[in-house]
C-alpha positions in Angstrom: -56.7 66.8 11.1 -59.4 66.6 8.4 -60.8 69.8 6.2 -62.4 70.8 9.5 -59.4 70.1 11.8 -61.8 67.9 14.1 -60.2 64.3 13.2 -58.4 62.4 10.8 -60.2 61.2 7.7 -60.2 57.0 7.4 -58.3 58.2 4.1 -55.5 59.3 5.7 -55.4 56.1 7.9 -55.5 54.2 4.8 -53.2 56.3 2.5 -50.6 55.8 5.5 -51.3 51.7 6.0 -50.7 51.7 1.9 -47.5 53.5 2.0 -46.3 51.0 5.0 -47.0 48.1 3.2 -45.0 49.9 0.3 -42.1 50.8 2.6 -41.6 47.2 3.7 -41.8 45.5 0.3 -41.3 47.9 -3.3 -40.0 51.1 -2.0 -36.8 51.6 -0.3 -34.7 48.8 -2.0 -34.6 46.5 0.8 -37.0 43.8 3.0 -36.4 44.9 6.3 -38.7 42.9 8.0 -37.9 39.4 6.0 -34.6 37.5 7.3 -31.2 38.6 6.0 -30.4 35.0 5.5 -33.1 34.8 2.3 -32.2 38.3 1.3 -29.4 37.1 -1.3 -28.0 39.4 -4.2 -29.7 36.7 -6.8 -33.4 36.9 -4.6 -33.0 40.7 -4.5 -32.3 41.1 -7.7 -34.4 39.1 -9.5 -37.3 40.5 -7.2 -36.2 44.5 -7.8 -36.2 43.8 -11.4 -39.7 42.0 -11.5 -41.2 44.6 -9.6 -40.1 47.6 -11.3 -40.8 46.2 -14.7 -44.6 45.7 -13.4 -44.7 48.9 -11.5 -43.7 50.9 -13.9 -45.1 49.2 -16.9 -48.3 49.6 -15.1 -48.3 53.2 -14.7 -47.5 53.4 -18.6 -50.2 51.0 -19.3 -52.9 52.7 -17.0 -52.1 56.2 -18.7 -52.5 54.2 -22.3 -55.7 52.2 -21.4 -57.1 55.7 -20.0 -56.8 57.3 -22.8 -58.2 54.8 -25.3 -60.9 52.6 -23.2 -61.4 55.7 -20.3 -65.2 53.7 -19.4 -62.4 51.2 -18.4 -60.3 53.2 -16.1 -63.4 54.1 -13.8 -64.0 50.4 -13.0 -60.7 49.9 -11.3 -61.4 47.4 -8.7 -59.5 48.4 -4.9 -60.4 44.3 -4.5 -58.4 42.9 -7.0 -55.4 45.7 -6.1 -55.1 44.8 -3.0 -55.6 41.0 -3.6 -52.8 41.5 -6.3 -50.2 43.3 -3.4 -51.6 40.2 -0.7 -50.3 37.7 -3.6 -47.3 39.3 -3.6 -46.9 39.4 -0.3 -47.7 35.3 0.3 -45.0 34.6 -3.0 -42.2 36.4 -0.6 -43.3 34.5 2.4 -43.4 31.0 0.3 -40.1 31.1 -1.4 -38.6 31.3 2.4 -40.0 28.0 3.1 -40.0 26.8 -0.5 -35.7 26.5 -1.9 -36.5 24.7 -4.8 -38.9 27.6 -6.3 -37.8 30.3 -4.4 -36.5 32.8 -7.8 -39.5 31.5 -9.0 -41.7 32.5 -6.3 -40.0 35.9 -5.4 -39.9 36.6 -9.4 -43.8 36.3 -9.4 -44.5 38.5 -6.3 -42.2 40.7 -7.5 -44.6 41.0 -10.6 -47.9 40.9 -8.2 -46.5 43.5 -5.6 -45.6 45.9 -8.5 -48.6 45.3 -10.1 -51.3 45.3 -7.5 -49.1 48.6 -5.8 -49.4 50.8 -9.2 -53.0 50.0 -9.2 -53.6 51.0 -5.4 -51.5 54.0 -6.0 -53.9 55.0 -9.3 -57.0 54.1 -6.8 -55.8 56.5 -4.5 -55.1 59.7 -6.8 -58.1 59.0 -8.1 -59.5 59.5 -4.7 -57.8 62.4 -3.7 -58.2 64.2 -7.1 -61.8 64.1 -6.8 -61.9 66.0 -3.8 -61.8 69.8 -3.7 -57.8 70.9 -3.9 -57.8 71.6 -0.2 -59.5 68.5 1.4 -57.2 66.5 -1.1 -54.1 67.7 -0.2 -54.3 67.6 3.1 -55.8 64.0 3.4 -52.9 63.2 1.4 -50.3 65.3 3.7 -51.4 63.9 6.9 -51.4 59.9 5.8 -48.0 60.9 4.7 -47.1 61.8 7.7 -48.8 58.9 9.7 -47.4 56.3 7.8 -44.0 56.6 9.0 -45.3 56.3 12.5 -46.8 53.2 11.9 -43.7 52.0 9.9 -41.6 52.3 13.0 -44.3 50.7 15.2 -43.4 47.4 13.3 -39.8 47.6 14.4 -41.5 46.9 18.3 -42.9 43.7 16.7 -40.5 40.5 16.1 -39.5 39.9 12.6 -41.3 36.7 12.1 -44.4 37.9 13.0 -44.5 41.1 11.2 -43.5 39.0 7.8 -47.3 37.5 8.7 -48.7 41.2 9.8 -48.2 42.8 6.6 -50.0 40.8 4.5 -52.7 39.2 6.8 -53.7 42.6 8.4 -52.4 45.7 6.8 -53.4 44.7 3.1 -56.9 43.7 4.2 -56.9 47.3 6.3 -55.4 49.1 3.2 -58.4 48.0 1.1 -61.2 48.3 3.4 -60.3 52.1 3.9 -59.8 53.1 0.7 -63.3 51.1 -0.3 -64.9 53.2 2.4 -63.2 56.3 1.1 -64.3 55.8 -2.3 -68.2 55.9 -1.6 -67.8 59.5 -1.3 -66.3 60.2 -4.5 -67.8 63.2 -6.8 -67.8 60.6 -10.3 -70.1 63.5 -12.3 -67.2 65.6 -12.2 -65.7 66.6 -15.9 -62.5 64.7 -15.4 -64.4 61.5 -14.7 -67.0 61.9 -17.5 -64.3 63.2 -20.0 -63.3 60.9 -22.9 -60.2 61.9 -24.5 -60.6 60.8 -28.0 -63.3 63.8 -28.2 -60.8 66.3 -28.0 -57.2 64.8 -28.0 -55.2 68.3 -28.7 -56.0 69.1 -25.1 -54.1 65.9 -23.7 -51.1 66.5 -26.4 -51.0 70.2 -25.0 -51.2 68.6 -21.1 -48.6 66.2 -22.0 -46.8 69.2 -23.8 -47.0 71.6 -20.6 -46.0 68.8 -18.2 -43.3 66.6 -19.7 -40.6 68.9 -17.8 -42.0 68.6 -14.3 -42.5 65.4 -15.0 -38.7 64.5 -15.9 -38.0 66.5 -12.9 -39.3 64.0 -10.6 -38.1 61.2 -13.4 -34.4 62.7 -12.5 -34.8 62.5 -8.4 -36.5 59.0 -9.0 -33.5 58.0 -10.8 -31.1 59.4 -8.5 -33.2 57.1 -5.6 -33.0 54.2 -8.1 -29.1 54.7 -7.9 -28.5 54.3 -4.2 -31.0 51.4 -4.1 -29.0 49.4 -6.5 -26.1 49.8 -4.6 -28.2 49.5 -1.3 -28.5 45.3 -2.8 -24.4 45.7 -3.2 -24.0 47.0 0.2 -25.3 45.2 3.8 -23.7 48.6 5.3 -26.8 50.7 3.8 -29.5 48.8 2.9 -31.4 49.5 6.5 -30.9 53.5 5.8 -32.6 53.4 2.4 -36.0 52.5 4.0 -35.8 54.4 7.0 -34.4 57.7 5.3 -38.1 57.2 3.0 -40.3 57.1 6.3 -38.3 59.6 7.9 -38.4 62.3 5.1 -42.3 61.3 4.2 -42.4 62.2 8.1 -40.5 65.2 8.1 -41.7 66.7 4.3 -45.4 66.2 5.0 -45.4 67.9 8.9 -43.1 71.2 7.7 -45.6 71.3 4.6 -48.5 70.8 6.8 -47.2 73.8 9.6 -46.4 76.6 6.5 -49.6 75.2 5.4 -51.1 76.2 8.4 -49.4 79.9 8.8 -49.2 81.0 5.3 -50.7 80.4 1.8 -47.8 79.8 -1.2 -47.4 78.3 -4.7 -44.4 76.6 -5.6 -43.7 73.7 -8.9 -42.2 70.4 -9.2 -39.6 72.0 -11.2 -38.7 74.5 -8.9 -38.3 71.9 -6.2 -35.6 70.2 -8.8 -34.1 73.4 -8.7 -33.6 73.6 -5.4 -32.7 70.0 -4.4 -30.4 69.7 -7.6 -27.2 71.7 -6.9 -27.4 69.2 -3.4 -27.7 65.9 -5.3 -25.4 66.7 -7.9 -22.6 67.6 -5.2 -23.5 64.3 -3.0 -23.2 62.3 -6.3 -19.7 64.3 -7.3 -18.4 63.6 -3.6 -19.2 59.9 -3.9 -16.3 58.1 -5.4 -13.7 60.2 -2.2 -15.8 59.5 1.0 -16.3 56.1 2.7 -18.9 54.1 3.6 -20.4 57.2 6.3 -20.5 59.6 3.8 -22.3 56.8 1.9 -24.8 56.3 4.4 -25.6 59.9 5.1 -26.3 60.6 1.2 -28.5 57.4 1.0 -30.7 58.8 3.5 -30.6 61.9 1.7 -31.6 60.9 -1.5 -34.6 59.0 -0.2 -36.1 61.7 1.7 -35.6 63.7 -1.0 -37.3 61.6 -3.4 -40.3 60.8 -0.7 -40.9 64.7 -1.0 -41.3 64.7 -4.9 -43.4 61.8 -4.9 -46.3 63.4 -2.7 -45.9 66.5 -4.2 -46.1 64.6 -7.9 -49.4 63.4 -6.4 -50.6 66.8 -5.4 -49.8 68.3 -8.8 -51.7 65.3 -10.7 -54.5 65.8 -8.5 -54.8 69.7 -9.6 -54.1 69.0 -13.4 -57.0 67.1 -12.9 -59.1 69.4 -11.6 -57.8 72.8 -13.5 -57.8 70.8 -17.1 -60.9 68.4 -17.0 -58.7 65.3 -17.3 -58.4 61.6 -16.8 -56.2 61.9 -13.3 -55.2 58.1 -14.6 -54.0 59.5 -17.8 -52.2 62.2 -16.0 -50.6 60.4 -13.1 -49.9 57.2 -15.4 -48.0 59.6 -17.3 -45.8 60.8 -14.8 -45.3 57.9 -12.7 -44.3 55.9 -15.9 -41.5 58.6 -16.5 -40.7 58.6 -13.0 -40.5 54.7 -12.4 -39.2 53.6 -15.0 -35.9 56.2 -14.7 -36.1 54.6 -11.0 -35.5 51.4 -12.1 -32.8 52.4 -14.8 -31.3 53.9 -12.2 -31.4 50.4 -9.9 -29.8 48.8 -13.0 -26.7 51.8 -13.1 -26.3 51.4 -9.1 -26.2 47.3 -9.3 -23.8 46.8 -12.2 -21.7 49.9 -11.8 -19.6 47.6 -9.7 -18.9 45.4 -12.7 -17.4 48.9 -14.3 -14.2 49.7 -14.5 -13.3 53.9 -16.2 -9.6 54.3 -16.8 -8.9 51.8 -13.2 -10.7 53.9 -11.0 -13.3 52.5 -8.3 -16.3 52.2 -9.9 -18.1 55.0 -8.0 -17.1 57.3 -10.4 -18.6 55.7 -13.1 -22.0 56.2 -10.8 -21.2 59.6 -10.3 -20.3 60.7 -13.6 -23.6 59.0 -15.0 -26.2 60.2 -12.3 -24.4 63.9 -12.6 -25.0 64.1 -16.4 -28.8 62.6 -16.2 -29.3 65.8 -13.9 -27.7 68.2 -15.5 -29.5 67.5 -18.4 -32.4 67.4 -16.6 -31.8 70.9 -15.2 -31.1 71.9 -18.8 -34.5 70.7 -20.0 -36.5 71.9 -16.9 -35.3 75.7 -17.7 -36.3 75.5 -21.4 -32.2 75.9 -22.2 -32.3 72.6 -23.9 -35.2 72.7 -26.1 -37.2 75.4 -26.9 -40.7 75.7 -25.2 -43.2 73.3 -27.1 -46.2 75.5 -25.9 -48.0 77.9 -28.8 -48.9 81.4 -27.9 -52.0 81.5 -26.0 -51.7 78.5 -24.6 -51.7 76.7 -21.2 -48.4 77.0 -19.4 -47.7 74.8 -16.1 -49.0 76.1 -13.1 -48.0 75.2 -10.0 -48.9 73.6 -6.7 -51.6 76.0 -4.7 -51.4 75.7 -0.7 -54.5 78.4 -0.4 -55.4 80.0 3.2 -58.3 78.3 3.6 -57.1 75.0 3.6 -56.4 74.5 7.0 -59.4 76.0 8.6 -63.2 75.8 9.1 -63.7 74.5 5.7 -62.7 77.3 3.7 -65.1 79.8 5.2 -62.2 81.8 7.1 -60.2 82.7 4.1 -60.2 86.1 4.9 -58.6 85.8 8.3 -56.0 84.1 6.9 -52.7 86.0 5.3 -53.5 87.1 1.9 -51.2 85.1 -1.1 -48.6 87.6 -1.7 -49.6 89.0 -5.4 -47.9 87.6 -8.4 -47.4 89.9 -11.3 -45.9 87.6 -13.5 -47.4 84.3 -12.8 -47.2 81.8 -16.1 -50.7 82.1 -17.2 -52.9 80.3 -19.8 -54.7 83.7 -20.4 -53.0 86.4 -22.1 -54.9 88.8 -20.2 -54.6 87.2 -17.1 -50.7 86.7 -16.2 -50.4 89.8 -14.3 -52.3 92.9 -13.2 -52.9 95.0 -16.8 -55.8 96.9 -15.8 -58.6 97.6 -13.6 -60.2 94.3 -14.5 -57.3 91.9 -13.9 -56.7 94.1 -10.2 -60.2 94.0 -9.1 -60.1 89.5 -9.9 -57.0 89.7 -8.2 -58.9 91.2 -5.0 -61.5 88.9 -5.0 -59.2 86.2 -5.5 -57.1 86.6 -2.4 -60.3 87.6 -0.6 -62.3 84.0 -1.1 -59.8 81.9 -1.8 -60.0 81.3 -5.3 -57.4 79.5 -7.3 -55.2 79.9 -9.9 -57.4 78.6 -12.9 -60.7 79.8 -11.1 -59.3 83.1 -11.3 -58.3 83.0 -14.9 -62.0 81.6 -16.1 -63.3 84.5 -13.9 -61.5 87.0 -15.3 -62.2 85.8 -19.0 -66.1 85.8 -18.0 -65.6 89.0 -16.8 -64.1 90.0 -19.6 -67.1 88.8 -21.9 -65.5 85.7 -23.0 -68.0 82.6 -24.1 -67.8 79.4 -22.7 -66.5 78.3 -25.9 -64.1 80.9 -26.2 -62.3 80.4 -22.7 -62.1 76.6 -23.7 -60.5 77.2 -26.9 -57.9 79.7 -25.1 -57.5 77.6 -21.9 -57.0 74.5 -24.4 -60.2 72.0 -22.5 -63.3 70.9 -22.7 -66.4 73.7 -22.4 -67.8 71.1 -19.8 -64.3 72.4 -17.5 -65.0 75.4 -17.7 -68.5 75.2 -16.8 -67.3 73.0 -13.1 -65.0 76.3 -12.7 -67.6 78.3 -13.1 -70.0 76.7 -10.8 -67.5 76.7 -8.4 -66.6 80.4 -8.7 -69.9 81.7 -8.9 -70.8 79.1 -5.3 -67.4 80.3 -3.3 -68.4 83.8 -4.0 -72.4 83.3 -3.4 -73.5 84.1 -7.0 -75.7 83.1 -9.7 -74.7 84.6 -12.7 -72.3 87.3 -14.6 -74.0 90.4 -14.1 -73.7 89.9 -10.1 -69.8 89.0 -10.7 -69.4 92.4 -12.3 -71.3 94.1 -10.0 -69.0 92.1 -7.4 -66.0 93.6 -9.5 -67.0 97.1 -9.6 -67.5 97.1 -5.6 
């Protein structure tokens, strides 16, 4: 399933082999495939706490270093990544064998895996950011979906060996695809070229649009952080926590691939918190007065819930990216540092909330009064109840994830046989003239959008050319660079086969 439906991209295969090696090491809490007899509270601790001190603390770095050396963030290396995850890998396997310097050992691949995983994961939005929004997304949809597959194929291999497998076979496959995907790679593209000291108000407004979708996923990531700390307290549901991660990555990726596929729709990361939030909040207030079933069954829960956000969280990067002109390290670096990093302060509530004690009651309520109150604060934030909007008038406002027609199809070229979007009259817009449909103008780019697929920001910049805007104007208004909006200009004037202004209007007036 590639832009052209024919087969899958090596991408995908290596996005999915990625996101195995992931799910048996960093991700769901757990080492499933290393003996239960070495996975001691002490080893898992020491290891969780390593890693998510790395992994997150890379993701804040990465955003940091993109933003003040960006020459530096281009020469990310996929070798020393992956060599950085295989080191990781071998530390695990050595303190089995190894007693004496086994914290030792499993402290350092803690810090390797963490490290060499953030870089890998910035390697690959990079990737997927620098194709166009619908080959992106779907490469990244469908190694979503793979990876479980594969995942679960490892259960059909014996434990000893797959220890070996991961490191010796799926690293090495890991870094070979993404190398091969890479070649391909647009790097003339604004967000690549862009250097943020030039024009820093449009990363403060970026940073300013996005820190709410951004806490969003921060919120669910610390929800997951929760259970996983009491995953390491509890033998009962430490096998759910990684299989509940495949198993939503599975189920989140194919129902967004098949309404992918019959429909075009727009949605944000803080609508999804809206949605999954009165669920979470219940499952955490139910906690402390169902046993160890209920337990289990909201485990699961969480994690698939929080394998959902973190693809979309991907997808949305990928398009700030694009629809801004930015660094898609500085971007993703920002939210994955907010997101990991609540992850692992929410590892440190689940482990030691057994050492709490509220008023004599089980310590669950402490969890659940806690996790309830980061949400709901959350939820207070992500509405604008909490704090007032931070965004001036005229500027950008977040816009959410596009799922266009032609997505799915021949390469874009059948976007008319597709459903048109349903029309949106009141979509957040950075325009003033272009939130919804004021006049004959803003109608006729609204036709034209639904009939060639155009999105959201190409439709904004075409109604301001239209409109006689500048290219210096509609940067100033959109708040990024004038080299931006020339990219969405080329790219409007070669989806609707044109060469210059006069032919859009004349496009327009048909």
């Amino acid at each position: 399933m590639t832009q052209t439906g024919a087969r899958t991209h090596v991408s995908s295969w290596g996005y999915a082999c990625f996101l195995t090696v992931n799910a048996t090491s960093i991700w769901g809490g757990v080492f499933p495939f290393l003996p239960l007899e070495f996975q001691t509270a002490e080893v898992t601790l020491t290891f969780f706490l390593a890693q998510a001190l790395a992994f997150g603390g890379t993701f804040v770095a990465s955003m940091l270093g993109a933003y003040l050396f960006p020459h530096g963030a281009r020469r990310m290396l996929v070798s020393l990544s992956a060599l950085l995850v295989f080191g990781g890998s071998a530390c695990l396997i050595a303190a089995m064998y190894v007693a004496t310097a086994a914290l030792a050992l499993v402290a350092g691949g803690g810090v390797l895996l963490g490290t060499g995983s953030a870089g890998l994961f910035m390697l690959w939005q990079r990737y997927f950011a620098s194709l166009p929004p619908a080959a992106g997304n779907l490469r990244l949809a469908v190694g979503t979906a793979i990876a479980p597959l594969i995942y679960f194929g490892l259960y059909l291999v014996p434990i000893a060996l797959t220890a070996f497998l991961v490191p010796l076979v799926f690293v090495p496959l890991c870094g070979l695809c993404i190398a091969l995907s890479v070649r391909e790679m647009q790097v003339d593209q604004p967000m690549f070229e862009d250097v943020p000291r030039q024009h820093p108000r449009v990363y403060r407004q970026v940073v300013a649009d996005y820190w709410r979708s951004a806490l969003c996923v921060g919120s669910l990531a610390f929800a997951s952080g929760v259970i996983r700390g009491i995953a390491v307290l509890h033998e009962e549901i430490a096998a759910v926590v990684n299989g509940a991660s495949m198993v939503g990555s599975f189920a989140s990726a194919v129902v967004l691939l098949v309404l992918w596929h019959r429909m075009s729709f727009r949605f944000g990361l803080t609508s999804v918190f809206r949605v999954v939030y009165p669920l979470v909040v219940t499952g955490f207030l139910l906690l402390p007065f169902l046993g160890a079933g209920y337990l289990n069954l909201f485990a699961g829960f969480t994690y698939l819930v929080f394998s959902l956000v973190q693809m979309l969280m991907m997808m949305q990067c990928a398009q700030v990216s694009r629809d801004r002109g930015i660094n898609p390290v500085f971007i993703y670096g920002f939210f994955g540092g907010v997101a990991y990093l609540m992850q692992s302060v929410g590892f440190l509530l689940g482990w030691t909330s057994e050492f709490v004690s509220a008023d004599g009651r089980e310590w669950l309520f402490f969890v659940a009064m806690v996790s309830s109150w980061v949400l709901g604060l959350t939820l207070l934030a992500a509405t604008g109840t909490l704090f007032k909007p931070l965004a001036s008038k005229g500027a950008t406002s977040v816009d959410p994830i596009e799922f266009l027609p032609s997505a799915v199809g021949a390469g874009g070229a059948a976007a008319s046989a597709r459903p048109a979007p349903k029309r949106r009259r009141n979509r957040p817009s950075a325009s003033e003239d272009a939130g919804a449909i004021r006049d004959r103008t803003s109608k006729q780019c609204r036709r034209l959008q639904e009939e060639y697929g155009l999105s959201s920001r190409e439709t904004e910049v075409m109604e301001l050319i239209a409109r006689g805007n500048s290219m210096a104007s509609i940067a100033e208004r959109l708040v990024i660079s004038e080299n931006t909006v020339r990219t969405h200009a080329k790219h409007i004037y070669t989806k609707l086969d044109i060469h210059k202004r006069q032919e859009l209007l004349d496009m327009l007036s048909e």
